[in-house]
C-alpha positions as CSV (number, residue, x, y, z in Angstrom):
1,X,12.1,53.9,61.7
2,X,13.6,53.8,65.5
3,X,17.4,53.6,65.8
4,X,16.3,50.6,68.0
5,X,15.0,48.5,65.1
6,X,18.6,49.3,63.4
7,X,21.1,48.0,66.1
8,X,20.2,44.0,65.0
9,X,22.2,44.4,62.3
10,X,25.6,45.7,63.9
11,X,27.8,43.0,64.8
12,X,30.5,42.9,67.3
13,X,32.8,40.2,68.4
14,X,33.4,40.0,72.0
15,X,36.3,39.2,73.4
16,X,37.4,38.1,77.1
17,X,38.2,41.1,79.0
18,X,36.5,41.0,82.6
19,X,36.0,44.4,84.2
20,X,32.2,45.3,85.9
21,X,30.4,43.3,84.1
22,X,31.6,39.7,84.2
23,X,32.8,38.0,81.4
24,X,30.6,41.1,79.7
25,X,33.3,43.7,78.6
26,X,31.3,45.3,75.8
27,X,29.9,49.2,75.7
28,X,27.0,49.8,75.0
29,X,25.6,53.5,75.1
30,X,22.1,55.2,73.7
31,X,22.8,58.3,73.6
32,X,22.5,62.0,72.3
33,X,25.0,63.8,70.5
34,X,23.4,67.6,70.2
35,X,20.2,66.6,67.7
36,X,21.2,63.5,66.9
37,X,19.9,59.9,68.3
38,X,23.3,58.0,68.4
39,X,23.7,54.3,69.6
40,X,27.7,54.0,70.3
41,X,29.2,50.2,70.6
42,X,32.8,49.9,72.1
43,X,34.8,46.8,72.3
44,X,38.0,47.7,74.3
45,X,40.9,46.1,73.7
46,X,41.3,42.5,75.6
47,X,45.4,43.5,76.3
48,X,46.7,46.9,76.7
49,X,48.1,48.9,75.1
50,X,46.0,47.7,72.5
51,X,43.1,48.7,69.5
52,X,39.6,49.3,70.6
53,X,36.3,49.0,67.9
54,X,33.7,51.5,67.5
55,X,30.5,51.6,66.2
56,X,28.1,54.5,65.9
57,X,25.1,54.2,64.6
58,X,23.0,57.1,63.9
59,X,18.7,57.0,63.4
60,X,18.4,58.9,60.9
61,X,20.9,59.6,57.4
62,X,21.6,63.7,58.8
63,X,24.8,62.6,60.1
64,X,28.0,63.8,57.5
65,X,31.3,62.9,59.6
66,X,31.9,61.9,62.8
67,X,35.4,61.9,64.7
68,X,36.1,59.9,67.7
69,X,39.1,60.6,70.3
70,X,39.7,58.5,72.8
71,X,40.4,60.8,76.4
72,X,41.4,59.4,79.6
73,X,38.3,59.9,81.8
74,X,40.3,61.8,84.9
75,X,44.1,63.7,83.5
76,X,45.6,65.3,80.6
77,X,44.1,68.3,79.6
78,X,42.5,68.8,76.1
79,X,45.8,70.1,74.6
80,X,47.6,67.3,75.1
81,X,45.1,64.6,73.4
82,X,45.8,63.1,70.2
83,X,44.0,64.5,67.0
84,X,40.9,63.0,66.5
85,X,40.2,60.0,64.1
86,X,37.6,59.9,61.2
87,X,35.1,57.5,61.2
88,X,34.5,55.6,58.5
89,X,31.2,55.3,56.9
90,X,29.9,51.8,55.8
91,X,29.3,51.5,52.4
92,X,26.6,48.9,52.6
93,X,24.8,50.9,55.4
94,X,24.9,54.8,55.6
95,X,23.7,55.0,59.1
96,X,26.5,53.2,60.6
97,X,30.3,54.7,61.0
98,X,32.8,52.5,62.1
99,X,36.4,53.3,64.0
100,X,39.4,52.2,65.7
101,X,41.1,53.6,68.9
102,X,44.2,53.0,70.7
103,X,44.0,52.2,74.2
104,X,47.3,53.0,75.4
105,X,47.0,52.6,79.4
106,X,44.6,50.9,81.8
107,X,42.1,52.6,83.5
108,X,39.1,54.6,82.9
109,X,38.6,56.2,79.9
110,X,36.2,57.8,77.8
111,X,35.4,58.5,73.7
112,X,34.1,61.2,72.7
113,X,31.8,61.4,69.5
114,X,31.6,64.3,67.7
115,X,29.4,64.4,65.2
116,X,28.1,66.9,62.2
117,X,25.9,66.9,59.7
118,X,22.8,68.5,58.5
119,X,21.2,69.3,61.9
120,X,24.3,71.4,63.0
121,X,27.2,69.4,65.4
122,X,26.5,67.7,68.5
123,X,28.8,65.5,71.0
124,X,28.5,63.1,73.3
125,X,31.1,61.2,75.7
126,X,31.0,56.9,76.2
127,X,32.5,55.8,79.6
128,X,35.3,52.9,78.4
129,X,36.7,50.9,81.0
130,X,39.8,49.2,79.8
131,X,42.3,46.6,82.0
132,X,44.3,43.6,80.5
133,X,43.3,40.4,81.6
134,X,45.7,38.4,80.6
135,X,49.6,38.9,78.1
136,X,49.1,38.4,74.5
137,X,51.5,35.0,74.2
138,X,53.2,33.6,70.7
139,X,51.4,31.0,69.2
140,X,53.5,28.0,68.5
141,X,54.3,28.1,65.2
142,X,55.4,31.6,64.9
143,X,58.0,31.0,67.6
144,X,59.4,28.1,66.1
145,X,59.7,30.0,63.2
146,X,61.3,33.1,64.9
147,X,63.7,30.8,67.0
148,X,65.0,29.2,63.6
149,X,65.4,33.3,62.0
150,X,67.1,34.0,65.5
151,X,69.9,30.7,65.2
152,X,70.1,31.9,61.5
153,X,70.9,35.2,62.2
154,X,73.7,34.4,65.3
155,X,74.8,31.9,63.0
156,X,75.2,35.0,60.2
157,X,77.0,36.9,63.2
158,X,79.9,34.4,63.9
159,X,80.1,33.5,60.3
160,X,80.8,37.3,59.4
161,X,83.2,37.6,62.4
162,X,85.0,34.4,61.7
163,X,85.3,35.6,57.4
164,X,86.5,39.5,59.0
165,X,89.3,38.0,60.8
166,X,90.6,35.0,58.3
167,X,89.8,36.7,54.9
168,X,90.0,40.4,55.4
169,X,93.5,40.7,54.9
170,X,94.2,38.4,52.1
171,X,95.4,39.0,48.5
172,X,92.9,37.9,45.8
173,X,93.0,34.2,45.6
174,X,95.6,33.5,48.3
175,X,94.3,30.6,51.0
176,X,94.5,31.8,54.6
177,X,97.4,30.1,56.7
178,X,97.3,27.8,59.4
179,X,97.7,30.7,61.9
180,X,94.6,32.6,60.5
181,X,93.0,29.7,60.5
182,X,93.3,29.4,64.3
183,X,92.6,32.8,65.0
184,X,89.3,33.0,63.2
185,X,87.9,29.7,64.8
186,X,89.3,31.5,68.3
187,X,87.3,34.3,67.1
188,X,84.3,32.8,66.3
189,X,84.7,31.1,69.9
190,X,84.5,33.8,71.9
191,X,81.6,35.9,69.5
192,X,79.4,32.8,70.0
193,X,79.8,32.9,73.5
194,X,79.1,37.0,73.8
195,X,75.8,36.3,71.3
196,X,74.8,33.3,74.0
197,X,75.5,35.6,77.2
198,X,73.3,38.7,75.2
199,X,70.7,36.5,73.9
200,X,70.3,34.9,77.5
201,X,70.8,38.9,79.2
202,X,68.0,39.9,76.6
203,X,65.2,36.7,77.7
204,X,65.9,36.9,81.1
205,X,65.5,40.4,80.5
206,X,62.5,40.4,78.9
207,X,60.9,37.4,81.3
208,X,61.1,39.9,84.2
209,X,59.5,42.3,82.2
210,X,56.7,40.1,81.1
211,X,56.2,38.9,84.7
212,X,55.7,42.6,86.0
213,X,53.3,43.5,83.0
214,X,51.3,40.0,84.0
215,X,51.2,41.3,87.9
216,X,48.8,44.3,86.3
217,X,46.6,42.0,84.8
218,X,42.9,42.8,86.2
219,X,42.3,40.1,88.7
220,X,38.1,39.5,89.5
221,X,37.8,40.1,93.2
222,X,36.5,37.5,95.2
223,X,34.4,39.6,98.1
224,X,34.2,37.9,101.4
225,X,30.7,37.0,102.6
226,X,29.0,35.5,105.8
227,X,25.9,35.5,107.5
228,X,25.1,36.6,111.0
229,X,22.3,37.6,113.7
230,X,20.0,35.3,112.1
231,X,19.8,37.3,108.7
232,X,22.4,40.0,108.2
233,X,24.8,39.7,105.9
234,X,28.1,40.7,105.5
235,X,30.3,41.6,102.8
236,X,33.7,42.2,102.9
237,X,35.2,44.0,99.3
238,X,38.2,42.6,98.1
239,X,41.1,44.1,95.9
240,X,43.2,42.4,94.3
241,X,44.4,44.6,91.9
242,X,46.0,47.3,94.8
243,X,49.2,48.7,93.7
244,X,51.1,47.2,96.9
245,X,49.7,43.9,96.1
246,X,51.0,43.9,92.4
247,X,54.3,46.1,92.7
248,X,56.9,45.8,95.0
249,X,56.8,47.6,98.3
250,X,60.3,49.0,97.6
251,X,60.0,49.7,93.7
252,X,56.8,51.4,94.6
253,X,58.2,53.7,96.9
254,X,61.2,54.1,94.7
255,X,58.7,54.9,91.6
256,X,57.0,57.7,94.1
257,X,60.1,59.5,95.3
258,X,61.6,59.5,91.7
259,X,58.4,61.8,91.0
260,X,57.0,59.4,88.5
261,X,53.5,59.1,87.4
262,X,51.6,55.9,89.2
263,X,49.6,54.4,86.9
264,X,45.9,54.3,88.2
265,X,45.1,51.9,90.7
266,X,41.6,51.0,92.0
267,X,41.2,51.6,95.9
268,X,38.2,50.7,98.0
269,X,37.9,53.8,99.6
270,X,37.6,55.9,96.8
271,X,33.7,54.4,96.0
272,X,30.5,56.9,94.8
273,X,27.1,56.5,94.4
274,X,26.2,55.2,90.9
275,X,22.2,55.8,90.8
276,X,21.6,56.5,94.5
277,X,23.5,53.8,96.0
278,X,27.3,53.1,96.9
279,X,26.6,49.1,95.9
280,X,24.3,47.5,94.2
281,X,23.9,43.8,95.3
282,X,22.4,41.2,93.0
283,X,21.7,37.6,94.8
284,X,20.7,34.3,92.7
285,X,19.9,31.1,94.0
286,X,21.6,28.2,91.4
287,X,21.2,26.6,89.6
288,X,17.2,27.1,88.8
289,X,17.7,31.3,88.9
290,X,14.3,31.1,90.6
291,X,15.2,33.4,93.6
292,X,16.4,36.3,92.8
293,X,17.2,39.3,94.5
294,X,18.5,43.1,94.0
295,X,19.5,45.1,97.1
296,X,21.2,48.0,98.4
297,X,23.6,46.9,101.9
298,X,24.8,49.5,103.9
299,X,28.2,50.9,104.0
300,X,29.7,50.1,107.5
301,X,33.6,50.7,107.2
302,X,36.0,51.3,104.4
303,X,34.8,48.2,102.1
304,X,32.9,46.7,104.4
305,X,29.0,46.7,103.7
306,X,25.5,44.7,105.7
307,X,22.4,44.3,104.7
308,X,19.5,42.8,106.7
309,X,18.4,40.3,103.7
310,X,14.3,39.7,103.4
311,X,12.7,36.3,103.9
312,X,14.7,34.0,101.1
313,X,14.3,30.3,100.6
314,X,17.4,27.8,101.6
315,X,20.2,27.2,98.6
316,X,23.1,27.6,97.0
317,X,23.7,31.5,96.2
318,X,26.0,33.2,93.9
319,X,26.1,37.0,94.3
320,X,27.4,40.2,92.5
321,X,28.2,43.3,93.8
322,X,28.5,46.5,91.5
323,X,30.2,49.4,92.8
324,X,32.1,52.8,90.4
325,X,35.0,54.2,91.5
326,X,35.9,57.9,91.7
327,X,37.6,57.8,88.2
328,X,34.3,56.4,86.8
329,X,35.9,52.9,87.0
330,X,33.0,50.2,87.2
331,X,33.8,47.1,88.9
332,X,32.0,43.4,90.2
333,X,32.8,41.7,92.8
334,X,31.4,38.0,93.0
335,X,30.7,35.2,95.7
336,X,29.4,32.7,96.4
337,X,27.3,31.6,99.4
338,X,24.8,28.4,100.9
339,X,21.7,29.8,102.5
340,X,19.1,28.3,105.0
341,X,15.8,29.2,104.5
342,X,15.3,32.6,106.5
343,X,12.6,34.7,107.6
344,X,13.3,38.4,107.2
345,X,11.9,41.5,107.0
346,X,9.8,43.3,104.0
347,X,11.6,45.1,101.3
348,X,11.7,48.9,101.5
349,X,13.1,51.6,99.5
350,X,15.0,50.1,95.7
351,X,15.0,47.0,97.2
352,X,13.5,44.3,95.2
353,X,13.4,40.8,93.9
354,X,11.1,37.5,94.8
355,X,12.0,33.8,95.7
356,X,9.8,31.8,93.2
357,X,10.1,33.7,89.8
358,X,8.8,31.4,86.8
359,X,10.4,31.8,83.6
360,X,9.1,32.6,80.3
361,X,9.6,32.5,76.9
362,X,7.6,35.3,75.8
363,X,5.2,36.8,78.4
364,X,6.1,36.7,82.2
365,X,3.3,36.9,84.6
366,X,3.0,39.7,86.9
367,X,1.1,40.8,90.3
368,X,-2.4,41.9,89.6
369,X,-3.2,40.4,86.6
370,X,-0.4,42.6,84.7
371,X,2.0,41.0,82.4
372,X,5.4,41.7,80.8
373,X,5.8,40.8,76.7
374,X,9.7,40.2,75.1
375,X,8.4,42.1,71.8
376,X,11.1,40.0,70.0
377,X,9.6,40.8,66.8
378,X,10.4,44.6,66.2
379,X,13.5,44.1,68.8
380,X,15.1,41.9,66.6
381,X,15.7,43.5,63.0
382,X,11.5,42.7,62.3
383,X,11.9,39.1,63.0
384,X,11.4,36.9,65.7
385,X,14.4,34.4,66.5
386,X,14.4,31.6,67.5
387,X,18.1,31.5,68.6
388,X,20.5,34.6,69.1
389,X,24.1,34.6,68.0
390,X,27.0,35.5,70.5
391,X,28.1,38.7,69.7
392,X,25.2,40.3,67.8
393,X,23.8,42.9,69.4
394,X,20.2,43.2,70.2
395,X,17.7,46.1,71.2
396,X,16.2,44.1,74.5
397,X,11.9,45.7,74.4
398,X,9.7,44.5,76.9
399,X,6.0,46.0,77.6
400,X,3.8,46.1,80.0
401,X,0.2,45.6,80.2
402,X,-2.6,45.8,82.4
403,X,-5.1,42.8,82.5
404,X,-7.0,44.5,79.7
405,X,-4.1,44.7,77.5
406,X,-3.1,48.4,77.9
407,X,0.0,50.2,78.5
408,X,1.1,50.3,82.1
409,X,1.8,53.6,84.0
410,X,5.6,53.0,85.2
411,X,7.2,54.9,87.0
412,X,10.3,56.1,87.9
413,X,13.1,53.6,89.5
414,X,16.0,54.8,90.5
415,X,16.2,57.6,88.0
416,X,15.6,55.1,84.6
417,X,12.5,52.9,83.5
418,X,13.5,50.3,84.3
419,X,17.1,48.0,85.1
420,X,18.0,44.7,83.4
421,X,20.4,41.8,84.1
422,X,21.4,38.9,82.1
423,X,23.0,36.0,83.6
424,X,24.0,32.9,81.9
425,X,23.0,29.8,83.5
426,X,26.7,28.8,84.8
427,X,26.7,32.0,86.7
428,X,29.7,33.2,84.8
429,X,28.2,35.6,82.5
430,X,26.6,39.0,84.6
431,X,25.3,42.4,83.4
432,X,23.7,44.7,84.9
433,X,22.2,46.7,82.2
434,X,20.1,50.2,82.1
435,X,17.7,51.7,79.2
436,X,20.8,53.5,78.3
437,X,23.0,50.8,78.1
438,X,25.7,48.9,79.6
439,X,27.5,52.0,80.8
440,X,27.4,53.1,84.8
441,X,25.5,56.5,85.0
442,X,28.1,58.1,87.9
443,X,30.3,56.9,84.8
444,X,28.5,58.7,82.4
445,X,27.9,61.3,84.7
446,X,31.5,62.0,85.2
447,X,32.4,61.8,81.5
448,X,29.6,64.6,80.4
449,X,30.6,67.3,83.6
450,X,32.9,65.7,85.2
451,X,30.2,65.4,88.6
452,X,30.1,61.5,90.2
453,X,26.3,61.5,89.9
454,X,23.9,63.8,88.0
455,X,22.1,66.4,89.0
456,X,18.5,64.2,87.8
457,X,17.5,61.6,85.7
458,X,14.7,60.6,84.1
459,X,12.8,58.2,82.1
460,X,13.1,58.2,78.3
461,X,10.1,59.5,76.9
462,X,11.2,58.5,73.1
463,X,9.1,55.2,74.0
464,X,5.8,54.3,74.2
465,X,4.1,53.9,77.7
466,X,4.4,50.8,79.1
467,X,7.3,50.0,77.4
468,X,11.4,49.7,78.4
469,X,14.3,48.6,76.4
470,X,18.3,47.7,77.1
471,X,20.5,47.7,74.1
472,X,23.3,44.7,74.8
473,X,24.8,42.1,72.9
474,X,25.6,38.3,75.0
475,X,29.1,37.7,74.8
476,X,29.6,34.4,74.8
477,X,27.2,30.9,73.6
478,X,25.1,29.5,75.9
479,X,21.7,29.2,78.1
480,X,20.9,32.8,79.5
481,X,17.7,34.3,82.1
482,X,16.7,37.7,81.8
483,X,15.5,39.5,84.9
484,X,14.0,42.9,83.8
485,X,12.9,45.1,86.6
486,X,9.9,47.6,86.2
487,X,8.3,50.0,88.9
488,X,4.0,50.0,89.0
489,X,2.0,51.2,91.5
490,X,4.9,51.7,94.3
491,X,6.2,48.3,93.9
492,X,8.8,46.6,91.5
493,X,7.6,44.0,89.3
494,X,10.4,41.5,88.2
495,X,9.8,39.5,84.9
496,X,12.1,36.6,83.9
497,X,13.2,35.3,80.5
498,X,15.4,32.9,79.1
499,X,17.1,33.0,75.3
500,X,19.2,30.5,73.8
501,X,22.4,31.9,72.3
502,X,24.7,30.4,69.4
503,X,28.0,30.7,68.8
């Protein structure tokens, strides 16, 4: 049985991080550690510092132990990581190890498996970006009950001060005087009023320490994005997260001559290729997702990229760029834009996409009499749903035939079989997913060699012709299209699918 059958039954609970993949923050990597066919799920933490889940499934029962470390993607040498932590086998499913990493600082990072068993060892590294989005607040309850402990425990304080000074000194059974009376309440004054100064120091200390952590909370950058000479566009990369934008000017310069380490901050000029291209631009027309659109602008200045954009039909467009920084950090930048209809040129080289996709439930309709089938029924678990459930992962298999039913020939796109992205119907939910996962490749890339982009991928050959898959799990409930992307015959085919998914 393929591992791909077996990842149905993993579940993972998504939380709300946003990092490349909006409102996506899961990891999910197919991968292969030495002889064994591993499928790693990571679900980094949604505040750092902070626990991450993992999940390593193996395809077949040869795998014994398997340790997991989690290594900051560009730094500290291999003497100075932590020892590596044991994953735990599941007793209800022998294939399946689960784990827990800490996440101590934001940035890139990676885990690597290492895994023995009866094959020998292998190893394999999984690209984890981590950022907070938001501070971890006290519900409610809890503080009221912790503001009652804390008036309890001043309370405790003056008491103890006020009995010190009245009844330290007395014989046993003798009643303090009037004098010792007065002290002690004098006493008690003034230590109420030094508990009231320190416990007001100690919150407005710790406000201004909340407020600075909340400054490094991973903002979503909003590119900027306009249309000119008839139908170029623009796009203009934004960063909100810079360092000067979140620290002080002063304090940063302060931080640098002190010879302090800078935490890592994300630049724009700092960008490599992730599969043969610096951006990846993914354009759909809302609210019907019927034109839709991936393409590769050109980089004309530090952040600033144009594309000359083929003939599209007039509406409302919401658009996501993809780009990796040199650390392996993958980010998305949205926008949104209104079209008019525009005539412009044929798409050449990765470019792809079409302006009146139809949807389908099962089987999408391609050029030439070729089709494209969701086999739902051996990608999920044996059985075919009829609803998913947010936060189950699935194994995402498509094939496609040729009008007579047989396998296509595809070929090679952009060093993979095929790309995927899943886009809920608000627009707020994007991934851009490959046959290897979630993961960027330059990330992956960097992770394995430490190079920005591999020497030379391939396609999979583990799968039948004609067929592509995307392991990924949808994050949150909702309406969802599916826009798989295939290359046949020189050109890319696009097939479009919508799934239902409960909470």
């Amino acid at each position: 049985m393929k591992l791909r059958y077996f990842l149905c039954s993993t579940v993972i609970v998504a939380s709300s991080s946003l990092w490349a993949h909006v409102n996506s923050p899961d990891v999910f990597y197919d991968g292969q550690a030495g002889p064994y066919h591993l499928l790693v799920t990571v679900r980094p933490p949604a505040v750092v510092p902070g626990i991450a889940e993992i999940l390593i499934r193996s395809e077949g029962n040869q795998v014994d132990k398997v340790d997991v470390l989690p290594l900051k993607m560009v730094g500290a040498p291999g003497n100075l990581s932590p020892t590596p932590d044991v994953a735990e086998r599941s007793g209800s499913d022998p294939q399946l190890f689960t784990g827990k990493l800490w996440i101590m600082q934001r940035g890139s990072w990676k885990v690597e498996v290492k895994v023995a068993g009866k094959l020998g060892a292998g190893e394999l590294e999984v690209p984890v970006p981590a950022v907070s989005t938001h501070s971890a607040t006290m519900n409610a309850p809890l503080g009221a009950l912790l503001a009652l402990l804390g008036v309890a425990l001043v309370a405790g304080m003056v008491g103890i001060v006020g009995a010190a000074s009245r009844d330290a000194k007395l014989e046993p059974g003798a009643a303090p005087s009037p004098p010792q009376k007065k002290r002690a309440l004098v006493l008690m004054t003034c230590a109420t009023l030094v508990l009231i100064g320190v416990v007001w120091a100690a919150n407005k200390w710790w406000t201004v320490d909340a407020s600075a952590n909340a400054r490094l909370n991973y903002k979503l950058p909003q590119m900027g994005v306009s249309l000119a000479s008839g139908n170029v566009l623009h796009l203009q990369l934004e960063n909100p997260n810079a360092l000067e934008k979140i620290i002080d000017p002063t304090q940063l310069e302060r931080i640098k001559r002190g010879g302090f380490r800078i935490p890592d901050a994300l630049r724009l000029d700092d960008l490599i290729p992730d599969h043969g291209h610096i951006l990846h631009l993914f354009l759909v027309r809302m609210p019907d997702m019927q034109s839709f659109w991936h393409l590769h602008p050109d980089q004309t200045g530090v952040a600033q990229f144009a594309d000359n954009l083929p003939t599209l039909p007039a509406g409302h467009y919401q658009l996501y760029a993809d780009i990796v920084h040199n650390t392996g950090f993958p980010e998305t930048q949205v926008a949104t834009i209104d079209l008019p209809a525009l005539t412009g040129s044929a798409l050449t080289g990765d470019d792809s996409g079409g302006s009146s996709l139809v949807v389908a439930n099962d089987v999408a309709q391609l050029s030439d009499g070729y089709r494209m089938v969701w086999e739902r029924d051996e990608g999920a678990g044996g059985k075919s749903p009829a609803s998913f459930k947010a936060g189950d992962p699935v194994w995402f298999r498509f094939r496609v035939e040729d009008p007579n039913g047989k396998p296509a020939e595809l070929e090679n796109y952009m060093g993979m079989a095929g790309h995927a992205a899943f886009i809920s119907d608000d627009g707020k939910v994007f991934a851009h997913v490959h046959p290897a996962g979630s993961v960027s490749m330059a990330a992956v890339a960097l992770a394995e060699n430490g190079e920005s982009e591999p020497a030379g991928m391939s396609m999979r050959h583990d799968l039948p012709s004609g067929e592509v898959s995307f392991p990924y799990g949808f994050p949150q409930a909702g309406d969802y299209r599916i826009f798989v992307q295939v290359k046949r015959a020189g050109h890319v085919e696009t097939g479009v699918f919508t799934a239902r998914v409960e909470k």
